[in-house]
C-alpha positions as CSV (number, residue, x, y, z in Angstrom):
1,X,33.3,-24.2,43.7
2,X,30.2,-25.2,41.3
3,X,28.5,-23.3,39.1
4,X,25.6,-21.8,39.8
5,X,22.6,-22.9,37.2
6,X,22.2,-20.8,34.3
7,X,25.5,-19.5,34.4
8,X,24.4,-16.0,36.8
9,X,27.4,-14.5,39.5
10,X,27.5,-16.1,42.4
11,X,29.2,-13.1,44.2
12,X,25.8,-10.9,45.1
13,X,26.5,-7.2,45.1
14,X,27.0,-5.5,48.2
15,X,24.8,-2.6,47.2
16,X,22.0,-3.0,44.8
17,X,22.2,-2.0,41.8
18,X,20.0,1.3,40.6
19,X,17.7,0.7,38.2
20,X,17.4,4.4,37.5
21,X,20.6,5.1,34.8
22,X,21.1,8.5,34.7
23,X,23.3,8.7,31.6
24,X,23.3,11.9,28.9
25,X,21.6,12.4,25.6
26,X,23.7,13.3,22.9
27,X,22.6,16.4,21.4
28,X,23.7,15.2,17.6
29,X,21.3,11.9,18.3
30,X,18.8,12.3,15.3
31,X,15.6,12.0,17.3
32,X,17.3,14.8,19.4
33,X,18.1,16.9,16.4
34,X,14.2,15.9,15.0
35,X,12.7,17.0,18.5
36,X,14.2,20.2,18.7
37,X,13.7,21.2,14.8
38,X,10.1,20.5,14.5
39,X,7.6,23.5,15.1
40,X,5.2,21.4,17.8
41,X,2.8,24.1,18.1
42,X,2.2,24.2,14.2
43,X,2.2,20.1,14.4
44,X,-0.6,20.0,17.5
45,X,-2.9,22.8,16.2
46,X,-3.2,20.4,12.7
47,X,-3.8,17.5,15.0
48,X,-5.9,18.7,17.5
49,X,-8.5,20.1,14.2
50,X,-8.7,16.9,12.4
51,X,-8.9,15.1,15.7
52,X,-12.1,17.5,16.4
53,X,-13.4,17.3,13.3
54,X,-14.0,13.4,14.1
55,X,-15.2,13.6,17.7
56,X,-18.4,13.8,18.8
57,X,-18.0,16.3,21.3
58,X,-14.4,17.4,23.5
59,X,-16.1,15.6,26.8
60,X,-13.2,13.1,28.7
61,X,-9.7,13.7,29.8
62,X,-7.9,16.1,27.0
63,X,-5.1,14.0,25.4
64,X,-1.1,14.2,25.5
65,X,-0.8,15.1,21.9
66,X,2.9,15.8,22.5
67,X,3.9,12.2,23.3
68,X,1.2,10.6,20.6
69,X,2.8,12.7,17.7
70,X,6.0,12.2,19.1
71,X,5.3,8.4,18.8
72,X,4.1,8.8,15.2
73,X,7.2,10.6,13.9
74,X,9.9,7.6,16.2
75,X,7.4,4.6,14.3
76,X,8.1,6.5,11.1
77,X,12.1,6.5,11.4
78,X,12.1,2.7,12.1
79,X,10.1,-0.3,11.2
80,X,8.1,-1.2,14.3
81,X,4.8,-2.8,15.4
82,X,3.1,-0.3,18.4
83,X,4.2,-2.7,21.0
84,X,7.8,-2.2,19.7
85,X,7.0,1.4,20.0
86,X,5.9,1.2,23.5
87,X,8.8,-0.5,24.7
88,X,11.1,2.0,23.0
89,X,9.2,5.1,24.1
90,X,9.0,3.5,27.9
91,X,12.8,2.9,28.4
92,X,14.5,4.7,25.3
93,X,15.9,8.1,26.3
94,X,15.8,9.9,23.0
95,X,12.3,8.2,22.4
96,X,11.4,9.5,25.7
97,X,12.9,13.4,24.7
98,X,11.3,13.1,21.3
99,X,7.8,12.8,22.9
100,X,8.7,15.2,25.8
101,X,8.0,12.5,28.6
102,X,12.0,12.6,30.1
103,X,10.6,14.8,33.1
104,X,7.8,12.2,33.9
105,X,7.2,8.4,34.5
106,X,4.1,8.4,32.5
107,X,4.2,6.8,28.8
108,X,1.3,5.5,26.4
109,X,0.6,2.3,25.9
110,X,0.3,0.7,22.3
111,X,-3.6,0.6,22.4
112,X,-3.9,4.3,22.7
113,X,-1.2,4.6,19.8
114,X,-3.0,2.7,17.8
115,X,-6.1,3.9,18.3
116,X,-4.3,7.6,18.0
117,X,-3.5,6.2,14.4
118,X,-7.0,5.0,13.6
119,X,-8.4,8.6,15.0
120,X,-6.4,10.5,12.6
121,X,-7.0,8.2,9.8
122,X,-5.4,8.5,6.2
123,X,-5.8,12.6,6.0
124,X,-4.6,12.9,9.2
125,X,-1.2,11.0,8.4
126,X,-1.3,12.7,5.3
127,X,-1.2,16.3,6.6
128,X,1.3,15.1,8.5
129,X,3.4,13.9,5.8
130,X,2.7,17.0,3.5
131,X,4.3,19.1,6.8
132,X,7.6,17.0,6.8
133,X,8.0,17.2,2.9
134,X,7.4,21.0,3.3
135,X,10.0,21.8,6.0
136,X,12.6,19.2,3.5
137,X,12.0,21.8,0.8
138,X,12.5,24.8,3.2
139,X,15.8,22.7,4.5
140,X,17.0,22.4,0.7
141,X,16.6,18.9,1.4
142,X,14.3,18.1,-1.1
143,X,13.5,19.9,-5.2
144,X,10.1,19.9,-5.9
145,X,10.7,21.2,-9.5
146,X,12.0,17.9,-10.5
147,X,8.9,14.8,-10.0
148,X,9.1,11.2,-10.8
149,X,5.2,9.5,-10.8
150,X,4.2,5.9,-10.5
151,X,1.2,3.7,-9.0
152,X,2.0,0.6,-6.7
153,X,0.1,-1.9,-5.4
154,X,-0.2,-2.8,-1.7
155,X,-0.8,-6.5,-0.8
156,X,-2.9,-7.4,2.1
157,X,-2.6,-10.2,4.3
158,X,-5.5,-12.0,3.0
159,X,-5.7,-15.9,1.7
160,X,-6.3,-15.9,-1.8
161,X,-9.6,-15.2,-2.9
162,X,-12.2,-17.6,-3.8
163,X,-15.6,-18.2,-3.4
164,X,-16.2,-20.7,-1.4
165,X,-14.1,-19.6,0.9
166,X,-15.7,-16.7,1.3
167,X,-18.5,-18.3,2.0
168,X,-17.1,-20.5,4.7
169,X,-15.8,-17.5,6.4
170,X,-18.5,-16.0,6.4
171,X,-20.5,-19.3,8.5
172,X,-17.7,-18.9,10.7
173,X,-17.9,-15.4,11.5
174,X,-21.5,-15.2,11.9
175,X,-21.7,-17.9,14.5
176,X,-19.0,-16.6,16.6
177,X,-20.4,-12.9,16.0
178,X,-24.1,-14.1,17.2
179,X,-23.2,-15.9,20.5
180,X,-21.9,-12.1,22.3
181,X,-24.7,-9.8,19.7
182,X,-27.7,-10.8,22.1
183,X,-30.5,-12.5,22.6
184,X,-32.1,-11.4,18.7
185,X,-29.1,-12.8,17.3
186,X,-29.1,-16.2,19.6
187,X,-32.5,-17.0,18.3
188,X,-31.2,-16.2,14.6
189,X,-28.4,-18.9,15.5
190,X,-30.4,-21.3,16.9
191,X,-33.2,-20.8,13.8
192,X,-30.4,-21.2,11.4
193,X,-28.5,-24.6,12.9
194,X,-30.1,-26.8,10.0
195,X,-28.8,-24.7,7.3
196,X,-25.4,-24.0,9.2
197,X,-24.4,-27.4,9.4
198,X,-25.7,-27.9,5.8
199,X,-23.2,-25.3,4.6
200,X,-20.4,-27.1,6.9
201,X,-20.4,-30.0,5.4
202,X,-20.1,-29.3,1.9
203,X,-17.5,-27.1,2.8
204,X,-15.9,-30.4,3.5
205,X,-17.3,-32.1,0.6
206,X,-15.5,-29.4,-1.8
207,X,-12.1,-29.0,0.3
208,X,-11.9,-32.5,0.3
209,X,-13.1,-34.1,-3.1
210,X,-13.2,-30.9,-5.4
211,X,-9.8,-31.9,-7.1
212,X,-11.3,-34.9,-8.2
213,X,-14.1,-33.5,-10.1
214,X,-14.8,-31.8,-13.6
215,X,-15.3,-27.9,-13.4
216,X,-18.8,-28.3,-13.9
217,X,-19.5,-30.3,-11.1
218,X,-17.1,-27.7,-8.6
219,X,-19.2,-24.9,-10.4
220,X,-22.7,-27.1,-9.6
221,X,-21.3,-27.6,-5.4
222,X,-20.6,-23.8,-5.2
223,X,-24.2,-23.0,-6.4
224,X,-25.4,-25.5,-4.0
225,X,-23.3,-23.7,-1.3
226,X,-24.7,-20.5,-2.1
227,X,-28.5,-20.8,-1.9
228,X,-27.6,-22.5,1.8
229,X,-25.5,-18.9,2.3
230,X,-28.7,-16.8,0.7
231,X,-30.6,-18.3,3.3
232,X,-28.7,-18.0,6.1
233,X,-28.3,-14.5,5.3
234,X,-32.1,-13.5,4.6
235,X,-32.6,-14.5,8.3
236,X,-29.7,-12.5,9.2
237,X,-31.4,-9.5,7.7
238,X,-34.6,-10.3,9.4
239,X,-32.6,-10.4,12.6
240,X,-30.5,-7.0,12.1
241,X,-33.8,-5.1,11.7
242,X,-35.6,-6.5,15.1
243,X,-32.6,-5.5,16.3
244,X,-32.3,-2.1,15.2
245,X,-36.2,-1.6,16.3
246,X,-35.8,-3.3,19.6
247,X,-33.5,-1.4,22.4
248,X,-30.0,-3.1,23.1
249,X,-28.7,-4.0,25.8
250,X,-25.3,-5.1,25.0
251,X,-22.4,-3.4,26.0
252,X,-18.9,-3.2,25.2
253,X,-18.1,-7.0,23.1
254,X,-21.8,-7.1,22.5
255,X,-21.8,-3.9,20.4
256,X,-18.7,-5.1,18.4
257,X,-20.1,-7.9,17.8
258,X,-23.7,-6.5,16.6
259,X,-22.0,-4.0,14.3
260,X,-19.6,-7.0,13.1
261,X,-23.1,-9.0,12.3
262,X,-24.3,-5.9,10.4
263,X,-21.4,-5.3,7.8
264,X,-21.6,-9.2,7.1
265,X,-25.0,-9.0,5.9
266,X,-24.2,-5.8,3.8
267,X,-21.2,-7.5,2.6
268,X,-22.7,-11.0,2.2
269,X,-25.7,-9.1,0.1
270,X,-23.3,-7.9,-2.7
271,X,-21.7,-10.7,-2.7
272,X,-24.1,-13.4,-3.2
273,X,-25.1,-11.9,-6.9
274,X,-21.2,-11.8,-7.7
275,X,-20.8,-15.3,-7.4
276,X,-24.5,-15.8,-9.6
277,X,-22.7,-13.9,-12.7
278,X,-19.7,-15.9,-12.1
279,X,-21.6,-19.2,-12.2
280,X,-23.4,-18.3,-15.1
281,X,-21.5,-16.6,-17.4
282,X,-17.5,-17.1,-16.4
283,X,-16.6,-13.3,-15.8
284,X,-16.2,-11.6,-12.6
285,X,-18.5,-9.3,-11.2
286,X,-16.9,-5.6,-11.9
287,X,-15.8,-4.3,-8.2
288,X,-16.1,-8.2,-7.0
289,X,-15.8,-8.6,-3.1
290,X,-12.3,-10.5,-2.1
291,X,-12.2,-9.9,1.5
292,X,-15.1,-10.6,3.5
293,X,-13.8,-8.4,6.6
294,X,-12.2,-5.7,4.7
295,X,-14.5,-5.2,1.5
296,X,-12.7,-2.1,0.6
297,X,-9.6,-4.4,-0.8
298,X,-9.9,-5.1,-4.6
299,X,-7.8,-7.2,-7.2
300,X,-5.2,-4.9,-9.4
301,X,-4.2,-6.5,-12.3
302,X,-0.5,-5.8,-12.6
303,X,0.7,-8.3,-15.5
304,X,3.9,-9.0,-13.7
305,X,5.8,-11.8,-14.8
306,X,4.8,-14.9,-12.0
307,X,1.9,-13.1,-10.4
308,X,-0.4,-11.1,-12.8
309,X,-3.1,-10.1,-10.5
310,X,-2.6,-8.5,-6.7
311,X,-5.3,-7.9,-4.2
312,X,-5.3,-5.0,-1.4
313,X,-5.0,-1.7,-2.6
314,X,-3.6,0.7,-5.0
315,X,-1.7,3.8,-4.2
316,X,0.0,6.7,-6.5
317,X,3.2,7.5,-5.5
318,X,5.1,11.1,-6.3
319,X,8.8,11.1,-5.9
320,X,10.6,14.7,-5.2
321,X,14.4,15.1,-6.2
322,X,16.0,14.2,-3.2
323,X,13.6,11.3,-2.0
324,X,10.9,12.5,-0.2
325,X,7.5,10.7,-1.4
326,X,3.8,11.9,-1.5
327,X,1.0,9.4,-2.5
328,X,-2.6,8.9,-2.8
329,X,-4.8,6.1,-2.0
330,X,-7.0,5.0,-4.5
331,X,-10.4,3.9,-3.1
332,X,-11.4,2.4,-6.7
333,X,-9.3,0.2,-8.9
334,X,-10.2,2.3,-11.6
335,X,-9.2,5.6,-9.7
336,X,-5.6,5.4,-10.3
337,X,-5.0,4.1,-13.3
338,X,-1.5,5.3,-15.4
339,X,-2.9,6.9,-17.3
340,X,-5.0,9.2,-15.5
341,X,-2.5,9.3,-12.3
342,X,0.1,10.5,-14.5
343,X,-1.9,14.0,-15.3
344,X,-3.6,13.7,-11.5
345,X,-0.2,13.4,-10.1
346,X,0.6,16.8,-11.1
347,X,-2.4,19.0,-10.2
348,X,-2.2,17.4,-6.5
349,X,1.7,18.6,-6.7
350,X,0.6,22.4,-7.8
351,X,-2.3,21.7,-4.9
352,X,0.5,20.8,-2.5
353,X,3.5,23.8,-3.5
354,X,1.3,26.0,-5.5
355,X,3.4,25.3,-9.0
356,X,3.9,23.0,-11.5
357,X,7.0,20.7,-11.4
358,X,10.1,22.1,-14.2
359,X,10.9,18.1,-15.1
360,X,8.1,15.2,-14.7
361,X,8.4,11.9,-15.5
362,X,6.3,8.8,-15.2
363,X,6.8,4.7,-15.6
364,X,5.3,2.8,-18.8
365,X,1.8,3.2,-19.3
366,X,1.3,6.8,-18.7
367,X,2.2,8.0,-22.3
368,X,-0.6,9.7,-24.5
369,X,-1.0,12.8,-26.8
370,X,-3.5,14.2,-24.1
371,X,-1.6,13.5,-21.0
372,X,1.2,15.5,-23.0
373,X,-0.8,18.3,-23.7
374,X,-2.5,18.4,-20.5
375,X,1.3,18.6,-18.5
376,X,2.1,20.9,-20.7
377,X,-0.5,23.3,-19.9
378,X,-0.4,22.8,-16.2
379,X,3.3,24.2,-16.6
380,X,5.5,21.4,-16.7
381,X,8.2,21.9,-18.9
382,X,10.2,18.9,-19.4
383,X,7.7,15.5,-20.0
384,X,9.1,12.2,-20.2
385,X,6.2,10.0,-19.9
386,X,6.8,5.8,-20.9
387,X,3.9,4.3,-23.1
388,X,2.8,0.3,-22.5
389,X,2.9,-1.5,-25.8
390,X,4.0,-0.3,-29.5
391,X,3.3,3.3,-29.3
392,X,5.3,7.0,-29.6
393,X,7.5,7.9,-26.8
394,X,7.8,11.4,-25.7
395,X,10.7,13.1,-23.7
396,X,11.2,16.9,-23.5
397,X,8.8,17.6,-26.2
398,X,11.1,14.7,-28.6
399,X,8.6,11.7,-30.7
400,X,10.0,8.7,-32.0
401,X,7.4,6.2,-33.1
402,X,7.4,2.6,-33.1
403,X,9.8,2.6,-29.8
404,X,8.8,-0.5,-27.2
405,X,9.4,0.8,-24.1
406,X,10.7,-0.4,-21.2
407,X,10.4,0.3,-16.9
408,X,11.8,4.0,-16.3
409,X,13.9,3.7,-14.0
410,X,15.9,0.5,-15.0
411,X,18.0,-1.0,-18.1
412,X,15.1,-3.2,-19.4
413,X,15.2,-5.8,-22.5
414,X,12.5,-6.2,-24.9
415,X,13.1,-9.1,-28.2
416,X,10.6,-6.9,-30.0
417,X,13.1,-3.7,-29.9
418,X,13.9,-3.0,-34.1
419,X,16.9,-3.5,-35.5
420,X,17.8,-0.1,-36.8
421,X,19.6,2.5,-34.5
422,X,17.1,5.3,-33.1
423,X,18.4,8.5,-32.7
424,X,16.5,10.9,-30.2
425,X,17.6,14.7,-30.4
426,X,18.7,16.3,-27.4
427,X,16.4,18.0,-25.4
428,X,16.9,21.9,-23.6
429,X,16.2,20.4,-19.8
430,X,16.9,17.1,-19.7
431,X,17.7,15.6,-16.7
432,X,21.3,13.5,-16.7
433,X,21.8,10.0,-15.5
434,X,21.3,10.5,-11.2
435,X,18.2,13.3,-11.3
436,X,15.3,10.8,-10.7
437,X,13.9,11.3,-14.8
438,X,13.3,7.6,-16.6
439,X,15.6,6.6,-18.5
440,X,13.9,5.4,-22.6
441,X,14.7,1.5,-22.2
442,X,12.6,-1.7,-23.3
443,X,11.0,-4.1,-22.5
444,X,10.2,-6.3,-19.9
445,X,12.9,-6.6,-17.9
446,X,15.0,-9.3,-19.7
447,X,18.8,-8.7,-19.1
448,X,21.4,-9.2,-22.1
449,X,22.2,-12.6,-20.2
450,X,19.1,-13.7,-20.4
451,X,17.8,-13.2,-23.8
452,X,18.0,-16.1,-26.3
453,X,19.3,-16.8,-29.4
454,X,18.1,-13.2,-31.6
455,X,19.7,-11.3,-29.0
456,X,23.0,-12.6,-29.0
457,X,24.9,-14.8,-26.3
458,X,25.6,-12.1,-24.0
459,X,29.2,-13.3,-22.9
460,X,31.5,-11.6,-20.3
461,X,35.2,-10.3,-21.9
462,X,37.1,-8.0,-19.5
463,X,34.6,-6.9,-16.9
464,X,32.0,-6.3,-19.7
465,X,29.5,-7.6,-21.4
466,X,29.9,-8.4,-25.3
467,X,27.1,-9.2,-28.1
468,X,27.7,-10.8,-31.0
469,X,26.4,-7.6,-32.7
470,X,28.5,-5.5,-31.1
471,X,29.8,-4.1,-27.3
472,X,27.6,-3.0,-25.4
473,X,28.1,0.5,-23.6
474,X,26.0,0.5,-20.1
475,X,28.2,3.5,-18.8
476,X,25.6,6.3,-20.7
477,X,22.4,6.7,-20.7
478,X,20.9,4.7,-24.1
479,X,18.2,2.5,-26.1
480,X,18.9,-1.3,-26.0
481,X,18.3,-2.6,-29.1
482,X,19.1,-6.1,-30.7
483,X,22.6,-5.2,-31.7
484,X,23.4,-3.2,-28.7
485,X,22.6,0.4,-27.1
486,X,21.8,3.7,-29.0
487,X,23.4,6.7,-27.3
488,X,20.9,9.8,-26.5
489,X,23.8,11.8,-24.9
């Protein structure tokens, strides 16, 4: 008998089969065990203030905060995009039970999860968060008396940053924008065609032949490119304010679009000087624009080896013994720097639990004699904080001078590192090798294998590594140094 294409039976069932499983939850599933641990009064009363704190007024439909929260907390566990989550919360039974929807056929859809999300907004998630790191503590999941500090940056999804590009978009956008913003803003385009297709083409003119020419002449075809944008954006001004004086009549796509045309012109405004300074004396602009749609992003100079600057945003991060982060966003790049983070990171702890932490410690860059005295009069007992360069290095109230540091919480590698041993004297306190405190190492991350010839040829001999100095002993916590590591316990 031939197959049937595609490989499906060709023996029909007699019965149809049920597409209504009825199959058990297991009670030890852990979005089980989550639902029926977490106080969901304590959890809707926090949501339900910020939520009317933000509203306008309680008028609509009242929403199921049960199964939105609950939707929160299952794209927490797992790595998801809201369609992902509305998939699993549609035909997943403990996604279901988690947000209390497995006695209806009712589930959210990922535009109201999202805009759930958007509601609540960082302090929303972030009163959130605080209540899970809470209950960890009250489950002895979590210490808060031990605290490890450090800032990250996090990328956006942005092309890289330059000007005419920016510039470009910004054409692009407010054509598109002006065609659904009304008929004020279809006269704008219309008045603005010449310079428009100026702009265009030496868009072109620079994509294409810029690699050819001297810097001088690129800087001369951006400046060029700018009074077209100036223009184009003085009428764009002129158009937003008969607009605002004039009553709309756009709805829905139309208002989106109006607003849209509105933050352009604010944006365009700042950054049109920006790129002036640039041009004329070869520095950026302090708090220079690198997204055009999301002008909140800045550049974070990191000096990592292979990419030195990163643009989105920077965050402080606060590690409790056991795992459990908190963090802060920094709305300026100057907000969060190590050095002030690694004092700020504390008070928002005592904010948080109402005490200091026993043991803090926090990655290069953080170390000074007032950050010291500052943590220890908020009550922090223990410091280990990592300078950036040639400077002292404090742990547990120990100095020793003229130490190069390294990352924390690694074994790093630094040529600089002195020749003679260093001997740090043991602290009352300190941490051992698994307890989340940084570990005094150097440099900038070089490995014994990788450093040249003053280091030694780092050869393998029996499962471990040899110098021509002398062994080196990874298994305790120590200094590396050029002729190998310097025990501190």
């Amino acid at each position: 008998m031939p197959k049937r294409a595609g490989g499906r039976s060709r023996q029909p069932d007699l019965i149809e089969r049920s597409k209504r499983p009825t199959i058990p939850i297991d009670p030890n599933h852990r979005l089980v065990v989550l639902t029926d641990e977490t106080d969901w009064t304590e959890l809707e009363e926090r949501v339900d203030e910020i939520r009317m704190s933000k509203l306008k007024n309680a008028a609509g439909r009242p929403p199921h905060l049960r199964a939105l929260i609950g939707a929160l907390l299952l794209k927490a566990t797992r790595d998801m995009t809201w369609r992902e989550a509305e998939d699993l919360i549609r035909y997943y039974a403990p996604a279901r039970y988690l947000c209390g929807l497995t006695e209806t056929e009712w589930s959210p859809d990922f535009t109201t999860l999202h805009d759930f999300a958007v509601l609540l907004g960082e302090e929303g998630v972030k009163l959130i968060n605080e209540y899970a790191v809470k209950w960890a503590i009250e489950e002895k999941l979590a210490d808060p008396s031990v605290v490890v500090g450090d800032t990250t940056a996090q990328e956006a999804a942005i092309p890289h940053p330059n000007e005419m590009g920016l510039m470009a978009a910004f054409v692009t956008s407010v054509v598109a924008a002006s065609k659904r913003a009304g008929k004020t803003f279809q006269r704008f385009a219309s008045k603005v065609a010449k310079q428009v297709k100026s702009a265009r083409e030496k868009v072109r003119h620079y994509r294409l032949f810029a690699k050819e020419k001297s810097k001088g002449a690129k800087d001369k075809m951006v400046a060029e490119m700018a009074n077209v944008i100036e223009t184009i954006n003085e009428q764009l001004g002129r158009a937003v304010e008969m607009a605002l004086k004039t009553p709309s009549r756009v709805r829905k796509h139309g208002v989106v679009a109006r607003e849209k045309l509105v933050r352009l012109h604010q944006t365009m405004a700042q950054l049109v000087p920006q790129i002036r300074y640039w041009l004329k004396t070869g520095f950026v602009a302090a708090d220079k624009i690198i997204s055009l749609h999301i002008p909140e992003l800045y550049s974070i100079v990191r000096g990592k080896v292979g990419k030195t600057v990163e643009f989105g945003l920077n965050w402080g991060i606060a590690r409790l013994r056991g795992g459990f982060l908190l963090a802060r966003l920094a709305v300026d790049r100057r907000e969060l720097q190590d050095t002030k983070f690694a004092a700020m990171a504390v008070r928002d702890h005592i904010a948080v639990f109402g005490k200091a932490p026993r043991a803090y410690a926090y990655d290069r860059g953080g170390y000074s004699a007032k950050n010291v005295e500052a943590l220890k009069r908020l009550g922090v007992a223990d410091v280990g904080l990592a300078p950036q360069g040639r400077a002292g290095w404090a742990v547990s109230g120990s100095t020793k001078e003229e130490l190069v540091p390294g990352a924390g919480a690694g074994g790093g590698w630094n040529r600089s590192c002195e020749e003679q041993p260093v001997q740090l004297p043991p602290a009352a306190g300190t941490v051992g090798t698994n307890d989340g405190h940084l570990r005094p190492a150097c440099g900038l991350g070089l490995q014994p294998e990788q450093a040249g010839p003053r280091l030694g040829d780092a050869k393998k001999h029996g499962g471990r590594r040899l110098t021509q100095e002398r062994e080196l002993d990874t298994s305790a916590t120590g200094i590396a140094t050029e002729g190998g590591w310097v025990r501190t316990r």
